[in-house]
N, C-alpha and C positions, 0 to 999 in steps of 0.2 A: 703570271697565273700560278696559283700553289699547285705544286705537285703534288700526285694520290700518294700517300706513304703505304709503305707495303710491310709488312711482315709475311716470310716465308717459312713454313713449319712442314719439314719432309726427314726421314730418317735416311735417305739417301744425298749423299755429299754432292754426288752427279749433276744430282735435280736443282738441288741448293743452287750450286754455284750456275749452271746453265741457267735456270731462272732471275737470278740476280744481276747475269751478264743482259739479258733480255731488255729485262724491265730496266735497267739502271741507263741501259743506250736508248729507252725513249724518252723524250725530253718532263712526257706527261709522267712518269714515275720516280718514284724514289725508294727503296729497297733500306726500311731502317734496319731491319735485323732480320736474321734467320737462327731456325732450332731445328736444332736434332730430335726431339722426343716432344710428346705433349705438355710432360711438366714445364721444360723450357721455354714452348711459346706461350705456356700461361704468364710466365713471372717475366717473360720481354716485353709480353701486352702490357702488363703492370707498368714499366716505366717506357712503353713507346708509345703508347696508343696508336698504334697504326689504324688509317682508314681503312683498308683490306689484310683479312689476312688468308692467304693462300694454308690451307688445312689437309694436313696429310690424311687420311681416314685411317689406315692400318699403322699403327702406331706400335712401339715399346711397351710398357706398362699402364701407362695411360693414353687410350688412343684418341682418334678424333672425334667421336663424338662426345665420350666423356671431356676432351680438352675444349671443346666448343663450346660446352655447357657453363664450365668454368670460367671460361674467359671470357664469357657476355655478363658476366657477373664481376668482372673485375673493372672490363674495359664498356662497357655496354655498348658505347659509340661508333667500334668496330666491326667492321660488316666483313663476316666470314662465306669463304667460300670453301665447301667441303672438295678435296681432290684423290680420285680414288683408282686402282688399275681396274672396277669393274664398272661394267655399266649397268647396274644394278636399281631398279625403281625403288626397292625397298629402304636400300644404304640413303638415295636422297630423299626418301621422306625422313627417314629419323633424321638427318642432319639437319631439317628445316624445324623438324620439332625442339631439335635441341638448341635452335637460335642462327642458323646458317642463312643467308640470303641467293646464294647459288651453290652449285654442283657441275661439273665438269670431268671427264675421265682423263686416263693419261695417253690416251687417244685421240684426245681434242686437238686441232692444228692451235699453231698460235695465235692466229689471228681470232679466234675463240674462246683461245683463252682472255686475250687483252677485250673481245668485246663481252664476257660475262665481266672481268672487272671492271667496263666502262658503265655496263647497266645496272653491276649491285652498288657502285657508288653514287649511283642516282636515286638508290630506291628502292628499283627494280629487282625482282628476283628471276633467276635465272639460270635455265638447264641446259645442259648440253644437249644438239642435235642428237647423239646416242639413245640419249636415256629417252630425249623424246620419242624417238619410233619405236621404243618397245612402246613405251604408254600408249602413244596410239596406236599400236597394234590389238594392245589388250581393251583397249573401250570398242573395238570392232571385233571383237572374240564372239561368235552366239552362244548366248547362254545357255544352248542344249550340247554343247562342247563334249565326248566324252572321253575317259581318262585316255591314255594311250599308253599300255601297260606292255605294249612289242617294242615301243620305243627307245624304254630304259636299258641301259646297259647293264654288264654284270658288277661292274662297280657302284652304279645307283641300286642295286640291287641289294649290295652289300651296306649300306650307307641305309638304306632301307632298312634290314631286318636289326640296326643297330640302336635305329630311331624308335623302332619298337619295342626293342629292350630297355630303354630308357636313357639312355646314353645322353651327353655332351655332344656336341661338337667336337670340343677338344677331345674327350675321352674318344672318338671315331678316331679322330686323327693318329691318334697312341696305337689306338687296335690297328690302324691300317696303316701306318710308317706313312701319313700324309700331314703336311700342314694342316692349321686350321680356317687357312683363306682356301685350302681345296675343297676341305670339307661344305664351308660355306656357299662354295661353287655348285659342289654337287644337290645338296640342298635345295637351292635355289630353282634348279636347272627337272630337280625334282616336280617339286609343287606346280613348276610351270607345264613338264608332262603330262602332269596327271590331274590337271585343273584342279587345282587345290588351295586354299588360303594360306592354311598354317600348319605348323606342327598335330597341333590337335586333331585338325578333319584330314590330315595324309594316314595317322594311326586308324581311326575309324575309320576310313577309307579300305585301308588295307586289311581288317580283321575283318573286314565283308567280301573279300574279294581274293580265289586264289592267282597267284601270278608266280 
């Protein structure tokens, strides 16, 4: 029986070789290459075509969902799986927009991991248990939800009146000596507070509302 070929794209050496060690001792895998950044697993897909490739989402310069973009456009055949440390709804819909067939966090046991690669090489797309229970949390949410503006901390607080001012992301992170995966956290963890969609209805939100 042909083995799943795998490409591994993670900026951690750790993961790399742990996942390589993984997959390369089941008989069902085979691990042609691994990268360090997204450029790299763009130009490996180029000459490996791997059936999976394991997709780091927080990336170097170019990350994964730009790199996912690009490599279904080099490789088409290759079925990506976006892998990310959040468990984040939003992260796995854009990766599915951008051509991904599953999602998985780095929280996933392994046996989870190998059954989202067994289901996106069928076809199948495919989420992590994680990501699932927020979703179904939020289609059980009632729609007359309201904000919960006790609940924010003084760091969402802060993170808040930055978003207001119009700020980045990244520009938060400068102002506030944080990453830009913290910021993206806080963000997140925001809109879900204060039942809120987007950047746009959390500002209108908040110029109606003192807190």
């Amino acid at each position: 029986m042909k083995k799943i070929s795998i490409l591994i794209a993670d900026d951690h050496q750790l993961i790399r070789d742990t996942w390589s060690i993984i997959l390369n001792n089941d008989l069902r895998f085979e691990v042609v290459a691994v990268a360090s950044s997204g450029e790299q697993a763009v130009e490996l897909a180029k000459t490996t075509c791997p059936d999976i490739v394991l997709m780091d989402i927080n990336m170097g310069n170019l990350n994964g969902f730009d790199a996912t973009k690009l490599l279904k456009s080099f490789s088409p055949g290759s079925k990506i799986i976006g892998v990310s440390m959040h468990a984040m709804p939003d992260y796995a819909k854009k990766m599915f927009k951008m051509g991904a067939s599953g999602y998985v966090t780095k929280n996933s046991s392994r046996e989870e991991f190998i059954h989202t690669i067994l289901e996106v090489q069928q076809g199948r797309t495919c989420i992590c248990d994680e990501v699932k229970e927020i979703l179904t949390h939020r289609e059980f949410e009632l729609t007359n939800d309201k904000p919960d503006f006790n609940s924010l901390s003084k760091r969402e607080l802060d993170v808040i009146a930055f978003i207001k001012g119009g700020l980045s992301s990244r520009e938060i992170g400068e102002k506030l000596s944080l990453s830009l995966k913290t910021i993206e956290v806080h963000r997140y963890n925001i809109l879900k507070k204060l039942v809120v969609r987007n950047t746009a209805s959390l500002v209108n939100l908040m110029n109606h509302h003192a807190y």
